[in-house]
DSSP file (Angstrom, degrees, kcal/mol; ACC not computed):
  #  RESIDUE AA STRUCTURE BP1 BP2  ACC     N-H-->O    O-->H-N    N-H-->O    O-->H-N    TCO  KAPPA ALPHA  PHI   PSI    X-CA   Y-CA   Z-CA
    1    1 A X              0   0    0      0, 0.0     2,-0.8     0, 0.0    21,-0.2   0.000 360.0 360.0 360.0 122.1   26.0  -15.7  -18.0
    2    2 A X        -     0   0    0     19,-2.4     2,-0.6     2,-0.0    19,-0.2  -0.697 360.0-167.3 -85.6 107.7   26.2  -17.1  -14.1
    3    3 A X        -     0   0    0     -2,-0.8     2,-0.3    17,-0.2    17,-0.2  -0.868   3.2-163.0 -97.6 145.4   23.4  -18.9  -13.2
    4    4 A X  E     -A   19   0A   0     15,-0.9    15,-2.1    -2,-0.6     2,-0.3  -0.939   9.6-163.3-119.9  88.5   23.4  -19.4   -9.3
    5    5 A X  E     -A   18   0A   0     -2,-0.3    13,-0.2    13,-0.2     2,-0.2  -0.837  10.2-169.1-127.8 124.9   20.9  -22.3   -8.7
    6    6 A X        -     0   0    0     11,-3.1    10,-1.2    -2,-0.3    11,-0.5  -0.392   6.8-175.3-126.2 174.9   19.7  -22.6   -4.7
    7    7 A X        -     0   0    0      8,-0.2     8,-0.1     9,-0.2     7,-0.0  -0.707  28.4-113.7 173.3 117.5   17.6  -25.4   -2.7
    8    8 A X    >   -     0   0    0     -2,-0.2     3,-1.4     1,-0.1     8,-0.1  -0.068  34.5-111.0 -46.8 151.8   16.3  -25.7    0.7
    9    9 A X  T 3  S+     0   0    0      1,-0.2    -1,-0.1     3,-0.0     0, 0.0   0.784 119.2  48.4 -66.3 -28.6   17.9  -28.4    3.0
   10   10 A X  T 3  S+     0   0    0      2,-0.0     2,-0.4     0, 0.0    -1,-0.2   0.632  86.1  99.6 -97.4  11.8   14.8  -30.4    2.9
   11   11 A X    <   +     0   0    0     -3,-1.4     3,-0.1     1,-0.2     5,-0.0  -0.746  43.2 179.3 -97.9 147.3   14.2  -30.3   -1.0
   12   12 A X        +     0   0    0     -2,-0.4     2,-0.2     1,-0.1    -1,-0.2   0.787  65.9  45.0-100.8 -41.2   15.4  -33.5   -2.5
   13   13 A X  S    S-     0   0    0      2,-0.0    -1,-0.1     0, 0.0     0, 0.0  -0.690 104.2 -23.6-119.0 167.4   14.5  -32.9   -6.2
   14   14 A X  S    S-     0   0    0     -2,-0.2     2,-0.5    -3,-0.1     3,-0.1   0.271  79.6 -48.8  33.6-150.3   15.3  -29.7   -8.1
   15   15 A X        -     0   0    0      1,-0.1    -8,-0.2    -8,-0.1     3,-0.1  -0.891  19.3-158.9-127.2 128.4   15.9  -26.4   -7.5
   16   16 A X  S    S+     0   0    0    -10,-1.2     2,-0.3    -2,-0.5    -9,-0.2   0.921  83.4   7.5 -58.2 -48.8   14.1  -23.8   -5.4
   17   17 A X        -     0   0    0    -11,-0.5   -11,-3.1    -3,-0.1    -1,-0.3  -0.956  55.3-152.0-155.4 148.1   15.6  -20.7   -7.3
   18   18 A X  E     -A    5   0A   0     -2,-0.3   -13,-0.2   -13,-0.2     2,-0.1  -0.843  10.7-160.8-154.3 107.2   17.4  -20.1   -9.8
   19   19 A X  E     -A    4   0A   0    -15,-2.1   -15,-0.9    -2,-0.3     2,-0.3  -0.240  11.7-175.3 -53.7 134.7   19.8  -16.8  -10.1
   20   20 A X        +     0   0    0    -17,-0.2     2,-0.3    11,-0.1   -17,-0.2  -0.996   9.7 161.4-132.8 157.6   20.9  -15.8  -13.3
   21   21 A X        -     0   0    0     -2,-0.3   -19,-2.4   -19,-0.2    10,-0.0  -0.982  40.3-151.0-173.5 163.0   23.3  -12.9  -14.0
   22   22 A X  S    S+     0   0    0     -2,-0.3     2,-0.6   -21,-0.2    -1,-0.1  -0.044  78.3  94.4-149.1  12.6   25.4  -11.5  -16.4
   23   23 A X    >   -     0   0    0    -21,-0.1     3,-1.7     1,-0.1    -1,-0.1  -0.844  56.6-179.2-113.6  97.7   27.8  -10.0  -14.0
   24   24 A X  T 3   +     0   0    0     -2,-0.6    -1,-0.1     1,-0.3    -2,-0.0   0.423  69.5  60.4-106.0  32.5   30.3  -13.1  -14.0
   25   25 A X  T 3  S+     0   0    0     -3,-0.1     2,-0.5     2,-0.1    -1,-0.3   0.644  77.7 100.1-102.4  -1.5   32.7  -11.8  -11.5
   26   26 A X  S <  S-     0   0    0     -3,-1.7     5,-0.1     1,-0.1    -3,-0.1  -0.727  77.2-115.2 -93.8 138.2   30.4  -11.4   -8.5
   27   27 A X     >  -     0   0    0     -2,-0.5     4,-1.4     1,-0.1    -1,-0.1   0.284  31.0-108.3 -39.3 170.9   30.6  -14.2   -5.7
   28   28 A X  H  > S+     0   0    0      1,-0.2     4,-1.4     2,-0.2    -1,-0.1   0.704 119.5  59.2 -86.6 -16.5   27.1  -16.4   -5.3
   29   29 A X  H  > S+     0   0    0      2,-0.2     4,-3.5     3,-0.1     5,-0.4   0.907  97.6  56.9 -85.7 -49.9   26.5  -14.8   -2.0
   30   30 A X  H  4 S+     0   0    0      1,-0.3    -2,-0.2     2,-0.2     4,-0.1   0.737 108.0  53.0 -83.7  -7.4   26.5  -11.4   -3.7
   31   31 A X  H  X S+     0   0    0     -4,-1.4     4,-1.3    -5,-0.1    -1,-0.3   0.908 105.3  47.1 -18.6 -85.0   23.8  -12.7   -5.7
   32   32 A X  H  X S+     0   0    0     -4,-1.4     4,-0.9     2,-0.2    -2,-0.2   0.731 113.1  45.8 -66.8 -30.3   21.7  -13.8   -3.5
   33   33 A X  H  < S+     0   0    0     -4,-3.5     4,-0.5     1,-0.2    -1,-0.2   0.674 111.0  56.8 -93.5   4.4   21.7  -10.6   -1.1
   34   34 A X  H  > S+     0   0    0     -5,-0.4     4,-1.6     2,-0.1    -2,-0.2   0.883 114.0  40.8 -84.9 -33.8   21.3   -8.2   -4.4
   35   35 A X  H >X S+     0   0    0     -4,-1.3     3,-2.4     2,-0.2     2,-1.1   0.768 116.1  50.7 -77.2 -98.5   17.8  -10.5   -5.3
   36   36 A X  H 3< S+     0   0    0     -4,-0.9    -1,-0.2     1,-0.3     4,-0.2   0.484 110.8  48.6 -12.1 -34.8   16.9  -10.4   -1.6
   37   37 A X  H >4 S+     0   0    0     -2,-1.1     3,-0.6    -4,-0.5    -1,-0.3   0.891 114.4  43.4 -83.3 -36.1   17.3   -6.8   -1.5
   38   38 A X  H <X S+     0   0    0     -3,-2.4     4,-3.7    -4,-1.6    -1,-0.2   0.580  88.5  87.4 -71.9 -18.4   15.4   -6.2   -4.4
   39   39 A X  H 3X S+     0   0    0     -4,-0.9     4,-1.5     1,-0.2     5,-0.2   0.792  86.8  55.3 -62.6  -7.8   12.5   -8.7   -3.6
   40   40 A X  H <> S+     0   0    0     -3,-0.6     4,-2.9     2,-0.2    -1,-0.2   0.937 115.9  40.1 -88.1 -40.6   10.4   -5.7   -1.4
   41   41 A X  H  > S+     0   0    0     -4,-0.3     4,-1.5     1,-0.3    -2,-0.2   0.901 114.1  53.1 -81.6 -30.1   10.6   -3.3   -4.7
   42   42 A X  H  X S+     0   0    0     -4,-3.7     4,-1.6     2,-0.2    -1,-0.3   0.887 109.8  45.0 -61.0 -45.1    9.9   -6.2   -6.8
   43   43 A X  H  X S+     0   0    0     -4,-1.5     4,-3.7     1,-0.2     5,-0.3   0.713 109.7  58.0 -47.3 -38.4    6.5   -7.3   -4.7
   44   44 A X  H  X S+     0   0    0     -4,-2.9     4,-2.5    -5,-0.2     5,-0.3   0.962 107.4  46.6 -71.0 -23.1    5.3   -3.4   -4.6
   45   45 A X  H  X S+     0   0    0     -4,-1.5     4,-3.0     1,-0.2     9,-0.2   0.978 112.0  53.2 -74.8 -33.9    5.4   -3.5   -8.6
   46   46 A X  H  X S+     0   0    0     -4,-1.6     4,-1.0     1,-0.2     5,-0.3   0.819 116.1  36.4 -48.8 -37.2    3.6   -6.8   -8.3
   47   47 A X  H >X>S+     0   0    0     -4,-3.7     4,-3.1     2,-0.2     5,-1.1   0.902 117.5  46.6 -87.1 -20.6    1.0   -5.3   -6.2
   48   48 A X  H 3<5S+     0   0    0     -4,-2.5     6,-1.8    -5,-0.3     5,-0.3   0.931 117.3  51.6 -80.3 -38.0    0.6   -1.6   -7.7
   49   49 A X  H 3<5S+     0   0    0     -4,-3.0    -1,-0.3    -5,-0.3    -2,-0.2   0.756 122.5  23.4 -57.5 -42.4    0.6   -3.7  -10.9
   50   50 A X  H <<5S+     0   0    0     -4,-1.0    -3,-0.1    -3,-0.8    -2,-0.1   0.696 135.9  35.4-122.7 -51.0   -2.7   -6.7   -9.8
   51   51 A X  T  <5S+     0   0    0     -4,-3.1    -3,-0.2    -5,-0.3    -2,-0.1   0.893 132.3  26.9 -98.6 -23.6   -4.5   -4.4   -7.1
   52   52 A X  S   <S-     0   0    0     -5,-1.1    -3,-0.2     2,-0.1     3,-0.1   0.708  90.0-128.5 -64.1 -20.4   -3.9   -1.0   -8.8
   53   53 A X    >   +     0   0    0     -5,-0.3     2,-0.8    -6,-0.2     3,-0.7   0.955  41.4 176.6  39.0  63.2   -3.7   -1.6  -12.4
   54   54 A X  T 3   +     0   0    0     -6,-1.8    -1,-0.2     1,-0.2    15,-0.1  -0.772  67.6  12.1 -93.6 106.2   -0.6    0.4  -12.6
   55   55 A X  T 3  S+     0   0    0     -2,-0.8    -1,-0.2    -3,-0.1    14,-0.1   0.574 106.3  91.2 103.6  30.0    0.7    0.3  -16.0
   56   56 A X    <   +     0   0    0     -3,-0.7     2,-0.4     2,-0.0    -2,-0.1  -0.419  50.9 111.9-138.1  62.2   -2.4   -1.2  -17.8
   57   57 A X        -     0   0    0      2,-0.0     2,-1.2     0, 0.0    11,-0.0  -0.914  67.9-130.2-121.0 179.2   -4.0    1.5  -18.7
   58   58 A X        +     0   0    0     -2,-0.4     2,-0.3     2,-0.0     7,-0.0  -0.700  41.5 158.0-113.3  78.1   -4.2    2.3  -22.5
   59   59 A X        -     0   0    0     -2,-1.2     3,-0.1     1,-0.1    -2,-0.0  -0.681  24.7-164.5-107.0 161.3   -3.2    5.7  -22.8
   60   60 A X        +     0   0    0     -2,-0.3     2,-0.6     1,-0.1    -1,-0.1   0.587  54.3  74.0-133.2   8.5   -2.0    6.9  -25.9
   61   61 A X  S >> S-     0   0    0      1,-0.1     4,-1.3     4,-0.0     3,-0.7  -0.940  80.5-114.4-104.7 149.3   -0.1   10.5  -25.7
   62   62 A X  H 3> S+     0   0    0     -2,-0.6     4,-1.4     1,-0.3    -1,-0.1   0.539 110.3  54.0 -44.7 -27.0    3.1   10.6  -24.4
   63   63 A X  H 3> S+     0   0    0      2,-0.2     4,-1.2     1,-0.2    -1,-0.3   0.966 109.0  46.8 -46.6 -68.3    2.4   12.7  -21.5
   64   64 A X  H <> S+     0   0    0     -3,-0.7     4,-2.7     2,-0.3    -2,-0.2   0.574 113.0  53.9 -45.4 -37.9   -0.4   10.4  -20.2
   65   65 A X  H  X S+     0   0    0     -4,-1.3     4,-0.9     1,-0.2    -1,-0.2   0.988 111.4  48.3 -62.1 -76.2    2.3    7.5  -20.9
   66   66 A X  H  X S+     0   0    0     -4,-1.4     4,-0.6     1,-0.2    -2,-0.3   0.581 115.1  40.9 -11.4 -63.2    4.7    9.5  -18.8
   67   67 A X  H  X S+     0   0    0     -4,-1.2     4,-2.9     2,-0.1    -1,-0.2   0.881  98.5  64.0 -65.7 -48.0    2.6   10.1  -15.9
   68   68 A X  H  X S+     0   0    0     -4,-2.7     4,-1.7     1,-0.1     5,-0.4   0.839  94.0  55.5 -78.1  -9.7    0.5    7.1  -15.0
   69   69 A X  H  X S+     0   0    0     -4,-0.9     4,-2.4     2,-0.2    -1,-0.1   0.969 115.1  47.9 -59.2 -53.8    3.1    4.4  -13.9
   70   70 A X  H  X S+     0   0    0     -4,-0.6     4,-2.6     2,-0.2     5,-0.4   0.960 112.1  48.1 -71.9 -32.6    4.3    7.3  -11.2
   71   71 A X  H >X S+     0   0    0     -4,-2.9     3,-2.0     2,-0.3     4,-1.0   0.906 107.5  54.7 -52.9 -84.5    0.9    8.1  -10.0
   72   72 A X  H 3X S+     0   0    0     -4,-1.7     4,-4.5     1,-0.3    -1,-0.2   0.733 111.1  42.9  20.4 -69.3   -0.1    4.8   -9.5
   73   73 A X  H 3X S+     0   0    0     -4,-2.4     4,-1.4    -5,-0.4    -1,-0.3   0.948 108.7  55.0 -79.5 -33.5    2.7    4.1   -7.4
   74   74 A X  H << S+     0   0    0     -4,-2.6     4,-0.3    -3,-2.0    -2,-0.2   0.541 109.6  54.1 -53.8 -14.9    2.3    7.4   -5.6
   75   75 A X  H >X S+     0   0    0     -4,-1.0     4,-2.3    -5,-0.4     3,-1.2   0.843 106.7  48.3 -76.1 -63.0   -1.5    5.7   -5.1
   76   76 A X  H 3X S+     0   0    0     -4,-4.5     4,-0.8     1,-0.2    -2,-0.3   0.878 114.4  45.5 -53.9 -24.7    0.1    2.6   -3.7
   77   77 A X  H 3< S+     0   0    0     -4,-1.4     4,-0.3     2,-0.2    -1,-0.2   0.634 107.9  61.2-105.7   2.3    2.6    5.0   -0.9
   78   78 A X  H <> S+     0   0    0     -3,-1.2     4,-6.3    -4,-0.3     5,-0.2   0.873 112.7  36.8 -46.3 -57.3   -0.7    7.2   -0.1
   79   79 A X  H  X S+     0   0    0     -4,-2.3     4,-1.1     1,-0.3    -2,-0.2   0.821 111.7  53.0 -68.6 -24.1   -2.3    4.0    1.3
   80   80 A X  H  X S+     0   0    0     -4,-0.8     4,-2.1    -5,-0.3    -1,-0.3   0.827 119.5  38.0-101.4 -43.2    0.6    2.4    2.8
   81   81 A X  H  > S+     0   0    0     -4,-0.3     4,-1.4     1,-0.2     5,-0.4   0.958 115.0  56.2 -73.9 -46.8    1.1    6.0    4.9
   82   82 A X  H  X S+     0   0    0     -4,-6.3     4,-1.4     1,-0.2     3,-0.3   0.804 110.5  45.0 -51.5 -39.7   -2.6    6.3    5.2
   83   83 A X  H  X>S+     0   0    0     -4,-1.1     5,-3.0     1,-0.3     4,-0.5   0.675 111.0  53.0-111.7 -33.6   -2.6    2.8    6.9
   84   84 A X  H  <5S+     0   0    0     -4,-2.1    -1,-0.3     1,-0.2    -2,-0.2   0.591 115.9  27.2-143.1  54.7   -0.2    3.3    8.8
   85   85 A X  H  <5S+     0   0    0     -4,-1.4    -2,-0.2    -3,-0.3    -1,-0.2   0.291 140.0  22.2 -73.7  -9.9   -0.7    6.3   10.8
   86   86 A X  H  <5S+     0   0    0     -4,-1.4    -3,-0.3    -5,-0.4    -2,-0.1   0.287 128.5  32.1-136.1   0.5   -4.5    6.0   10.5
   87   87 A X  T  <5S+     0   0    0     -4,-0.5    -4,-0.2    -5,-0.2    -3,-0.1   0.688  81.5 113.0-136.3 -19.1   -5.8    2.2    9.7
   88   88 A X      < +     0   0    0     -5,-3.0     2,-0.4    -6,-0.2    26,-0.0  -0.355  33.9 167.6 -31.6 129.6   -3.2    0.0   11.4
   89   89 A X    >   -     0   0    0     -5,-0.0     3,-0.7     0, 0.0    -3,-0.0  -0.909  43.7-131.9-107.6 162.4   -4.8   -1.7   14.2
   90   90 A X  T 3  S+     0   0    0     -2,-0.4     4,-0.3     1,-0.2    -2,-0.0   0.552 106.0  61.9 -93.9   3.5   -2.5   -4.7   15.8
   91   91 A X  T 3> S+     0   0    0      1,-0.1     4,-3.9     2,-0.1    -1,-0.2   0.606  77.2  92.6 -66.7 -17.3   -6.2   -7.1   15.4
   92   92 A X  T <4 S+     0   0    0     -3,-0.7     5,-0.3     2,-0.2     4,-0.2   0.870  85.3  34.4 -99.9 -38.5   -6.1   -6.6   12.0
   93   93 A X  T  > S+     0   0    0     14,-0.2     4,-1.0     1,-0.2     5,-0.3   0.821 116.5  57.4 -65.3 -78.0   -3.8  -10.2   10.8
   94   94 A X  H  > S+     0   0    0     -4,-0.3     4,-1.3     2,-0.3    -2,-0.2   0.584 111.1  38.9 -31.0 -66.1   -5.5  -11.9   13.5
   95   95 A X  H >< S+     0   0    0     -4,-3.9     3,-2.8     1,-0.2     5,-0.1   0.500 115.7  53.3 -42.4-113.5   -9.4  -11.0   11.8
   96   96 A X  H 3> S+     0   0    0      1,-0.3     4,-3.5     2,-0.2    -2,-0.3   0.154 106.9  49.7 -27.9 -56.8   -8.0  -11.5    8.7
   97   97 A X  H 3< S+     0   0    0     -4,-1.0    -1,-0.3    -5,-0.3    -2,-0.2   0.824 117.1  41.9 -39.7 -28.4   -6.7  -15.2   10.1
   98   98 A X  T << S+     0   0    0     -3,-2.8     3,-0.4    -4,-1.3    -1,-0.2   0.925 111.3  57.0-102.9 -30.7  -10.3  -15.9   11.4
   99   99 A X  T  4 S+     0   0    0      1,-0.2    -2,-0.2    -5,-0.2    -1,-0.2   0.894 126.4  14.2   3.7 -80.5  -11.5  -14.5    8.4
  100  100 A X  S >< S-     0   0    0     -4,-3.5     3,-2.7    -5,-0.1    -1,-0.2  -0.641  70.7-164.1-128.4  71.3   -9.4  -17.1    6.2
  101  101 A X  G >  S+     0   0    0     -3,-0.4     3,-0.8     1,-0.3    -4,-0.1   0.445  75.4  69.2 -45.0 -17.3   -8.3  -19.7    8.3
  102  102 A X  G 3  S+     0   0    0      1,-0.3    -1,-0.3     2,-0.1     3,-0.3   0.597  71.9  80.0 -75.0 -17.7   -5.8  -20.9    5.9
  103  103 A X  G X   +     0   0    0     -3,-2.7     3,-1.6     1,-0.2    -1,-0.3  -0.154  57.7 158.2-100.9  57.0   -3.6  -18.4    6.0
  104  104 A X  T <  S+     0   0    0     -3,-0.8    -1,-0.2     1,-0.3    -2,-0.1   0.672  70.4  58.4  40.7 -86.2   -2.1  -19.9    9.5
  105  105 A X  T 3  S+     0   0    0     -3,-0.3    -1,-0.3    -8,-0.0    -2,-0.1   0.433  73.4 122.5 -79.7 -12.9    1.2  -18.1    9.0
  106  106 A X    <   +     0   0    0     -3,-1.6   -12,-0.1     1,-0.1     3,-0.1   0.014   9.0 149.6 -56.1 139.9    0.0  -14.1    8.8
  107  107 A X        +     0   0    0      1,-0.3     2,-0.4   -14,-0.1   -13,-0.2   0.383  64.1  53.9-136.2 -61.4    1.6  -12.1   11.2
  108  108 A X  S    S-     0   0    0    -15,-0.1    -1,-0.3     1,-0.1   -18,-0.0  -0.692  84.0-111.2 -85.0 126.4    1.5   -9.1    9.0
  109  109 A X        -     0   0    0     -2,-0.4     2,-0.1    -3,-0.1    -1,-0.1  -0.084  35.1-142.1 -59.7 155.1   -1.4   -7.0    7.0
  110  110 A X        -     0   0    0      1,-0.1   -17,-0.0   -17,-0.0     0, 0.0  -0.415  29.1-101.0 -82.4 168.5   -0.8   -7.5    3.1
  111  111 A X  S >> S+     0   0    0      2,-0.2     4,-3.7     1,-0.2     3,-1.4   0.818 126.3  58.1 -65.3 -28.7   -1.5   -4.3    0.8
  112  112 A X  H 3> S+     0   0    0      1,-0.3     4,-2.0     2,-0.2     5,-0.2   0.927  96.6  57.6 -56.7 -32.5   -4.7   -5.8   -0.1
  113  113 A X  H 34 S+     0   0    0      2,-0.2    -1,-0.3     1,-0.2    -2,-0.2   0.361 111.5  47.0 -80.2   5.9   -5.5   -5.8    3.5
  114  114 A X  H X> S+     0   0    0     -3,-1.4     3,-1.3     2,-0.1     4,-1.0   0.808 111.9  45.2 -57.7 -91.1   -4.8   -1.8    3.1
  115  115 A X  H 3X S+     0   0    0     -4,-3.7     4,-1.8     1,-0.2    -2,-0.2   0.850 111.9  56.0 -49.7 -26.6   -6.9   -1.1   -0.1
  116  116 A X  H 3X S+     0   0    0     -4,-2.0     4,-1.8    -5,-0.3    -1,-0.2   0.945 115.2  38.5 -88.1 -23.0   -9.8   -3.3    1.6
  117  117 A X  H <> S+     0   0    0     -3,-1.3     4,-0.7    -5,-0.2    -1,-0.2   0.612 110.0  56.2 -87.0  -4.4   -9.7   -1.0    4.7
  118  118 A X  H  X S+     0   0    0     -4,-1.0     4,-1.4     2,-0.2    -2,-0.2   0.816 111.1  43.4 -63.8 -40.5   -9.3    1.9    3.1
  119  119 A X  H >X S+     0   0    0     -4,-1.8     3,-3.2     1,-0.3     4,-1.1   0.938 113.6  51.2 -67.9 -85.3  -12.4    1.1    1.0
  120  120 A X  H 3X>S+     0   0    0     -4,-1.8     4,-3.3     1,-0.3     5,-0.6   0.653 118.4  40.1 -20.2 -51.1  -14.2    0.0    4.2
  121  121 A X  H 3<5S+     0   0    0     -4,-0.7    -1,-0.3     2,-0.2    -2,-0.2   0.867 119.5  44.0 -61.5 -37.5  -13.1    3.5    5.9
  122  122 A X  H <X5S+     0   0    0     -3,-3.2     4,-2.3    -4,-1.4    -1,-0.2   0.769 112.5  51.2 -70.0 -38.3  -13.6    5.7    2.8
  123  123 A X  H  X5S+     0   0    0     -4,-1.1     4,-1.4     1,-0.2     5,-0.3   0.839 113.8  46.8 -79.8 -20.7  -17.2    3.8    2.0
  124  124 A X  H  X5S+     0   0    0     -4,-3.3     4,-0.6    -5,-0.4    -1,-0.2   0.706 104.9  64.5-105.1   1.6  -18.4    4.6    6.1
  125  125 A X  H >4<S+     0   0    0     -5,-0.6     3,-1.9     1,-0.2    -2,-0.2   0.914 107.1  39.7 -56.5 -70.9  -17.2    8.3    5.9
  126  126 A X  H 3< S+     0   0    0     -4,-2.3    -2,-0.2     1,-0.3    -1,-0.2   0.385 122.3  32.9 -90.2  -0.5  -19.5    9.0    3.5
  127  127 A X  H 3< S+     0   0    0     -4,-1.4    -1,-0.3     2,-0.1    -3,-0.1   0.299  96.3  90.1-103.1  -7.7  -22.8    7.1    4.6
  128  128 A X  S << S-     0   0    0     -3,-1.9     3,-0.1    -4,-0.6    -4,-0.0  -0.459  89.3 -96.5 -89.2 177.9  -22.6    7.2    8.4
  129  129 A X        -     0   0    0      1,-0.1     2,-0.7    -2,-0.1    -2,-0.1  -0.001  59.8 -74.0 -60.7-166.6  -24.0   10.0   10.2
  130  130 A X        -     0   0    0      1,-0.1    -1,-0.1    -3,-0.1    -5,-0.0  -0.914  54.4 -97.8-115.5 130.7  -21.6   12.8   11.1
  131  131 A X    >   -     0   0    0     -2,-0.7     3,-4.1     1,-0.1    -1,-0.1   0.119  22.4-127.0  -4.7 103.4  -19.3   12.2   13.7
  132  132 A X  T 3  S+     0   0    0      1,-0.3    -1,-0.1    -3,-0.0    -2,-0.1   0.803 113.0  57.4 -47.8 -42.7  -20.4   13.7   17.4
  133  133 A X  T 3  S+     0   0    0      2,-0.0    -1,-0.3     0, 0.0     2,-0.1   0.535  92.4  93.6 -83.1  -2.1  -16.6   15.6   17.5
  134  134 A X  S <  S-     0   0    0     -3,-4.1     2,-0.2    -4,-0.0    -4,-0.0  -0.567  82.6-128.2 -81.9 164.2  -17.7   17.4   14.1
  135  135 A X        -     0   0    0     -2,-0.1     2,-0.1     1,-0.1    -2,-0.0  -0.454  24.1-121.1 -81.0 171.6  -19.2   20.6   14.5
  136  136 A X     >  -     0   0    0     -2,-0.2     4,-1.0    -4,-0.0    -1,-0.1  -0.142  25.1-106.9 -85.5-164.8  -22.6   21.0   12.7
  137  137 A X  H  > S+     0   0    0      2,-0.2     4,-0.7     3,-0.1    -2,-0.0   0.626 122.6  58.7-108.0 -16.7  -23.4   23.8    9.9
  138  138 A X  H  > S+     0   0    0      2,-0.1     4,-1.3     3,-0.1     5,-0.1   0.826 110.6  48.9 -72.4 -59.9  -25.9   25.9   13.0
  139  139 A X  H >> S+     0   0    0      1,-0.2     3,-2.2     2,-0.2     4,-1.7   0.966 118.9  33.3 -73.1 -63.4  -22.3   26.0   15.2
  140  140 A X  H 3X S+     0   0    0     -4,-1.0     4,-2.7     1,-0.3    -1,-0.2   0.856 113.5  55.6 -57.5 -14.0  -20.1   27.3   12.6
  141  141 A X  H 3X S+     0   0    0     -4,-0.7     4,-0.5     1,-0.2    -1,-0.3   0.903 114.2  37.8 -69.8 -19.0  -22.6   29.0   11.4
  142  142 A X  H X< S+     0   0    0     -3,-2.2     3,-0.9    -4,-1.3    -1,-0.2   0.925 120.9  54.9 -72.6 -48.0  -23.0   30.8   15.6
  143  143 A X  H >X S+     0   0    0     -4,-1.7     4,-1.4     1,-0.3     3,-1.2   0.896 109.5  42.8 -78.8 -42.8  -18.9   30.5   15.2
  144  144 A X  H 3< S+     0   0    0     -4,-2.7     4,-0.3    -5,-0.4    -1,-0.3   0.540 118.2  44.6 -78.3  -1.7  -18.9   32.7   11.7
  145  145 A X  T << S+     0   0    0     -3,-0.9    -1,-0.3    -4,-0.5    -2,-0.2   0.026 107.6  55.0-127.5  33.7  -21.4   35.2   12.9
  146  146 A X  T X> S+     0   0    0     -3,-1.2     3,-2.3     3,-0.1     4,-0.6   0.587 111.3  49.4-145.3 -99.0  -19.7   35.8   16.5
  147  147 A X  H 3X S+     0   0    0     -4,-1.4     4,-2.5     1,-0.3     5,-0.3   0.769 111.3  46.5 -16.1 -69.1  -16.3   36.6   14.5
  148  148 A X  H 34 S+     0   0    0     -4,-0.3    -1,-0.3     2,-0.2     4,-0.2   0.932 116.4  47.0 -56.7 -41.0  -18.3   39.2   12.1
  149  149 A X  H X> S+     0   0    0     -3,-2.3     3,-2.3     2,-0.2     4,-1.2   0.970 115.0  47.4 -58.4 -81.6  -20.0   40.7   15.6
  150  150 A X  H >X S+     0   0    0     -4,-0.6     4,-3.4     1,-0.4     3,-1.1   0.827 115.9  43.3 -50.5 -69.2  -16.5   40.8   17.2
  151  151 A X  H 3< S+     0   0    0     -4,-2.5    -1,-0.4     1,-0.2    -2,-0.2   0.504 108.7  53.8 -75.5  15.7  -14.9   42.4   14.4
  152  152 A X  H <4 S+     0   0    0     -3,-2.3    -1,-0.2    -5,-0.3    -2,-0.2   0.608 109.3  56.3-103.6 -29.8  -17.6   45.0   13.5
  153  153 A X  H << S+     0   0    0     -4,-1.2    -2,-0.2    -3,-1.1    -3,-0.1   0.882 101.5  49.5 -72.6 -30.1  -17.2   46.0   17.0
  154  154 A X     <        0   0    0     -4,-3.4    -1,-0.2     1,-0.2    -3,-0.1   0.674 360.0 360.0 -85.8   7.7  -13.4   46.7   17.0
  155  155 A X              0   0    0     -4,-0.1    -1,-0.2     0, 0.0    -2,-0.1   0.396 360.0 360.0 -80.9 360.0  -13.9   48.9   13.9
């Protein structure tokens, strides 16, 4: 085993990180940029995992086994596309900062901040009135019975 053991210039005691790897021919550098590279896939399992409950559900035939870990995660890259072609706004860290003043350093929405605007988006589809650019059920109905007139005349 190669343990690779790392530390910030301002830490005095211990160790920040600590590499381990079982590949003991590769340099310490190529270490560090194979965990860096991996840290994005590693955070999505963590989140499909804490806000999804992807891979705790208790299924018991093999199919079911088989299926839900990829669904899951195909839930978590719905939202992530949903959010951003349709839920981005560039306010949205900023609320979230005056929101929770503590988080200072947010620049960028989290996935919870996804799933919590999805909800929000999902929950005022379906209780607000309907939208002034929908049509009503009186126009299509004018639209579906125009079409039936049109085409009973070119027959």
């Amino acid at each position: 085993m190669k343990v690779v053991l790392l530390r910030e210039d301002v830490t005095d005691t211990g160790y920040d990180l600590a590499l381990v790897s079982t590949d003991l021919t590769a340099p310490a550098g190529h270490l560090v940029a194979r965990y860096a590279s991996r840290w994005s896939i590693e955070v999505t399992f963590g989140e499909a995992r804490s806000l999804l409950g992807v891979g705790q559900v208790r299924n018991r035939t093999p199919r079911a086994i088989e299926r839900t870990v990829p669904f899951g995660l195909y839930c978590y890259t719905i939202t992530v596309i949903w959010y951003t072609l349709h839920g981005h706004h560039p306010q949205d860290a900023a609320e979230h900062r005056t929101r929770a003043p503590w988080y200072l350093t947010k620049t960028h929405p989290a996935f919870s901040d996804m799933t919590a605007k999805l909800r929000r988006t999902t929950i005022a589809a379906r209780f607000m009135p309907i939208d002034a650019g929908q049509p009503t059920d009186t126009e299509i109905r004018a639209v579906q019975e125009a079409r039936a007139a049109a085409s009973a005349d070119l027959a």
